[in-house]
C-alpha positions in Angstrom: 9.1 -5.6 -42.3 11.0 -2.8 -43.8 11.4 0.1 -41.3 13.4 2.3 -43.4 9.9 2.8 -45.7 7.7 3.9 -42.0 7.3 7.3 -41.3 8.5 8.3 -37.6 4.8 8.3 -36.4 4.4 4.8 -37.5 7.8 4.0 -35.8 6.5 5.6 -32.3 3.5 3.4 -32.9 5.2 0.3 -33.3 7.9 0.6 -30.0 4.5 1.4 -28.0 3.5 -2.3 -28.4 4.1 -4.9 -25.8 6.2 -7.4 -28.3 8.4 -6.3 -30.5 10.8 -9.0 -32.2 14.7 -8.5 -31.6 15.1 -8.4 -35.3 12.6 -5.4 -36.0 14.8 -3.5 -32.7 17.7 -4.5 -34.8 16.5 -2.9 -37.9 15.2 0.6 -36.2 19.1 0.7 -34.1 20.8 1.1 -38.0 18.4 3.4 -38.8 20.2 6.3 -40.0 17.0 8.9 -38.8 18.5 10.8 -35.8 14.7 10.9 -34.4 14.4 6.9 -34.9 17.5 6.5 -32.9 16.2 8.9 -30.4 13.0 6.5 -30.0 15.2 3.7 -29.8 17.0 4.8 -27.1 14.1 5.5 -25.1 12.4 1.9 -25.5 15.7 1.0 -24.8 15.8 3.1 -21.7 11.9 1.6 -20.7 12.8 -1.8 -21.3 15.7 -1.9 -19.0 13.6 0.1 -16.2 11.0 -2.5 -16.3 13.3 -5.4 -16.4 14.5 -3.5 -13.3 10.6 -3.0 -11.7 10.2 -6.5 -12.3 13.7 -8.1 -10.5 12.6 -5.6 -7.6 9.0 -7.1 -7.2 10.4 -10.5 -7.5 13.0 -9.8 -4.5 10.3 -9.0 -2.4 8.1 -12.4 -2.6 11.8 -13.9 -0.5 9.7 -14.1 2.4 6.7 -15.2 0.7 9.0 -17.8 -1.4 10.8 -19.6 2.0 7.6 -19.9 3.7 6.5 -21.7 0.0 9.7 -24.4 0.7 8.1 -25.1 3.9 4.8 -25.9 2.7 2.8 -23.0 2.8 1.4 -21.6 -0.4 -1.5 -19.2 1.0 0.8 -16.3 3.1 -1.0 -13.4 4.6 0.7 -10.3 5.1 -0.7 -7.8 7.4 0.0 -4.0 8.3 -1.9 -1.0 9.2 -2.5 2.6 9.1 -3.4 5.1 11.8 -2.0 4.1 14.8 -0.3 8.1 15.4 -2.9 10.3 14.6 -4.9 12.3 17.2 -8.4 11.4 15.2 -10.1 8.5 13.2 -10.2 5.0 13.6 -7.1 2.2 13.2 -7.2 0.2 9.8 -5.9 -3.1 9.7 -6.0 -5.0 6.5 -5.0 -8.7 5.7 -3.6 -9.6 2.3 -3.1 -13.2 0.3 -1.2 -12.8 -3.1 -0.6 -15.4 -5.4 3.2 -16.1 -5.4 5.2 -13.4 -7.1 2.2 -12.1 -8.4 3.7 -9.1 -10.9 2.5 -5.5 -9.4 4.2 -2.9 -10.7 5.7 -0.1 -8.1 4.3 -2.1 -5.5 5.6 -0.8 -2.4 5.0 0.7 1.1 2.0 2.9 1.3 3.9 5.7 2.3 6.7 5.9 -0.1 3.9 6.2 -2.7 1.4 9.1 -4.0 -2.0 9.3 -3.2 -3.0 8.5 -7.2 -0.3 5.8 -7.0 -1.8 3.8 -4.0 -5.4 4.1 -5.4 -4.2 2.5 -8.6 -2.4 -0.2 -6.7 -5.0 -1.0 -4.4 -7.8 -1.6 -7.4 -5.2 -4.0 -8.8 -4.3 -5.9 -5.1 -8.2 -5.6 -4.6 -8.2 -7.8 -8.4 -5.3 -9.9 -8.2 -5.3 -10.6 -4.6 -6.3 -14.7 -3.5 -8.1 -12.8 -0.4 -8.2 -9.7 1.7 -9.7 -8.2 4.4 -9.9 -5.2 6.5 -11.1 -4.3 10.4 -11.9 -0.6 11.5 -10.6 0.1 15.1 -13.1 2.4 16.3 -11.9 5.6 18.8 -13.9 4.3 21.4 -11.9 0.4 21.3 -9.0 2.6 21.0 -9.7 4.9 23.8 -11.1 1.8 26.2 -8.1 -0.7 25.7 -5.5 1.6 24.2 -3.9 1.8 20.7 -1.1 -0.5 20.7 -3.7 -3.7 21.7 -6.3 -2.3 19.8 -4.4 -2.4 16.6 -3.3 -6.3 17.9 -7.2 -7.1 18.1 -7.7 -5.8 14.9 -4.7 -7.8 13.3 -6.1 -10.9 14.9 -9.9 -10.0 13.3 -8.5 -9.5 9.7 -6.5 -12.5 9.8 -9.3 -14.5 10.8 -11.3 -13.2 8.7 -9.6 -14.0 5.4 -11.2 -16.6 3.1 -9.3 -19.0 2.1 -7.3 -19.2 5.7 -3.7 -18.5 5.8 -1.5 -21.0 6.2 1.3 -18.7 7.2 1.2 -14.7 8.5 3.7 -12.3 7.8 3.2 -8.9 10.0 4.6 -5.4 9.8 6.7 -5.5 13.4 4.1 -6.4 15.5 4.4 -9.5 17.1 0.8 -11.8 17.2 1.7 -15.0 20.0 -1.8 -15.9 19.3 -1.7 -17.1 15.7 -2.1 -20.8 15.6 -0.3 -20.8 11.9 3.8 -20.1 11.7 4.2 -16.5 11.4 6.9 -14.1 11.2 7.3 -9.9 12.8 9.4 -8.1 10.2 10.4 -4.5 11.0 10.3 -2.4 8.4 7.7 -5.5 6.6 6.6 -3.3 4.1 9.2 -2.6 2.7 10.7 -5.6 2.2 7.5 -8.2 1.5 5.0 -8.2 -0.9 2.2 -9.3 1.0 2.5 -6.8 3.7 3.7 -4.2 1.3 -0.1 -4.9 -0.6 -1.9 -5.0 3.3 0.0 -1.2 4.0 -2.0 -0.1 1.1 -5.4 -1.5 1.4 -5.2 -0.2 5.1 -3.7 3.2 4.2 -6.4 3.9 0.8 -9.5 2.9 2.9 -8.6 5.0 6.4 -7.8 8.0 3.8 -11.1 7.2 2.5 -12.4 7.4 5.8 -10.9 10.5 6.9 -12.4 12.2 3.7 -15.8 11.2 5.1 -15.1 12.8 8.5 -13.7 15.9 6.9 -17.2 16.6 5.6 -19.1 16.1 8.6 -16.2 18.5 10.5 -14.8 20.3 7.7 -13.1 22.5 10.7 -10.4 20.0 11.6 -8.5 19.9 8.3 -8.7 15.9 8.4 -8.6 15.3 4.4 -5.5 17.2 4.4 -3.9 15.8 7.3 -5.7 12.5 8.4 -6.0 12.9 11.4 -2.2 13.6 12.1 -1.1 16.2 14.6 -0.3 18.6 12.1 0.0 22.4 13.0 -3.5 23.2 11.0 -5.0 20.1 13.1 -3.4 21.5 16.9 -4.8 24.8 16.2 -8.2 23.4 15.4 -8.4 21.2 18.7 -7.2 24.5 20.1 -10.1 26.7 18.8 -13.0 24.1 18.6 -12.1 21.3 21.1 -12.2 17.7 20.2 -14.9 16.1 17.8 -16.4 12.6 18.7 -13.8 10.8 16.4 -10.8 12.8 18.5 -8.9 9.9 20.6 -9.3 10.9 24.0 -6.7 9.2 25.6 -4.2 10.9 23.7 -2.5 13.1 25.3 -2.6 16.6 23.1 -6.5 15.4 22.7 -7.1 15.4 26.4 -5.7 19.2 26.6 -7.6 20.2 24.1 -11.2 19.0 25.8 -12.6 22.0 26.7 -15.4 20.1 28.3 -12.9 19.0 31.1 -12.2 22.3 32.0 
């Protein structure tokens, strides 16, 4: 192929494919066009971030990949979203990946956007060997309080994973009751794979969720806050009291109930 002969359109065509041969990259670097070079640069500049991406994803399958030495190829990781807000249910999800499954700018949920977490969770949702999720009502929340209501929940999602784990890994929160070897990792998202995948199923379906109550109580600000206890949100219980999906042991809710009064 001889580059010197392709016009500079044809050149950004070609460095937008997924293979390109060394020798062609070889050519297009003597290429005495200042705007070739510049083009060159920047695939040069993408290939070295992804080949960056990719050693990052791979360092977080380390749990994933001891628990492999041991035997146990099917790894769960688990995580939620929603145990501070003052509204809205607990989600819990349960996630199996195939082993170092690639998923670009996998992470935890909250270090990403909102259009970067629905993204990843269509392709966890696709890649994923199994996962499953458990809503945490208010009223389990309110009856047995939030700390073992987001332990039940763990428990249901894990159990409820087809094909069964073989091994559990779990964002800090330690589960005694898991017949399987499993592991508490503070900070778990952030450092495995699994859980990382499990912080965003949970976080993209409570948002989802939250958006539903926000129409039936448009008054509480919950798509913009979720639920959190956000300035907008305190003024709201203030004003208009709590709604049924308020929790009302918590504390700033229980102030707020104008029907105790």
């Amino acid at each position: 192929m001889d580059t010197t002969q392709m016009t500079v359109a044809q050149i950004t065509a070609l460095l937008s494919q997924q293979d390109i041969s060394l020798h062609i990259i070889n050519r297009l670097k003597i290429d005495a066009r200042l705007s070739v070079k510049r083009l060159v640069d920047k695939w040069e500049a993408r290939r070295q971030n992804a080949q960056r991406e990719w050693a990052r994803i791979q360092a977080l399958y380390e749990y994933e990949r001891q628990l492999k030495t041991k035997g146990h190829n099917l790894v769960a990781g688990v995580d939620e979203a929603g145990r501070g807000p003052l509204a809205g249910p607990v989600l819990v999800a349960a996630v199996i990946l195939p082993l170092e499954c690639y998923l670009p700018g996998l992470n935890d949920s909250k270090k990403l956007t909102a259009i970067q977490r629905e993204r990843l969770y269509q392709e966890i949702k696709n890649a994923a060997i199994a996962v499953k999720s458990c809503v945490v009502s208010v009223e389990t929340i309110d009856d047995i309080n939030i700390y073992q209501a987001t332990i039940g929940g763990m428990y249901s999602a894990i159990s409820s994973l087809s094909p069964a784990p073989q091994a559990v890994l779990v964002d800090a929160v330690p589960l005694p009751k898991l017949v399987v070897p499993h592991q508490a990792i503070i900070g778990g998202d952030q450092v495995s794979a699994s859980i990382a995948a499990a912080s965003i199923i949970a976080k993209v379906e409570r948002d989802q969720i939250m958006n539903e109550l926000d129409s039936m109580y448009p008054m509480y600000g919950f798509i913009r806050h979720k639920g959190y206890g956000t300035q907008e949100h305190m003024e709201a219980l203030a004003r208009y009291g709590p709604c049924p999906y308020h929790r009302r042991s918590f504390a700033p809710v229980k102030a707020a109930d104008i029907s105790d009064r």
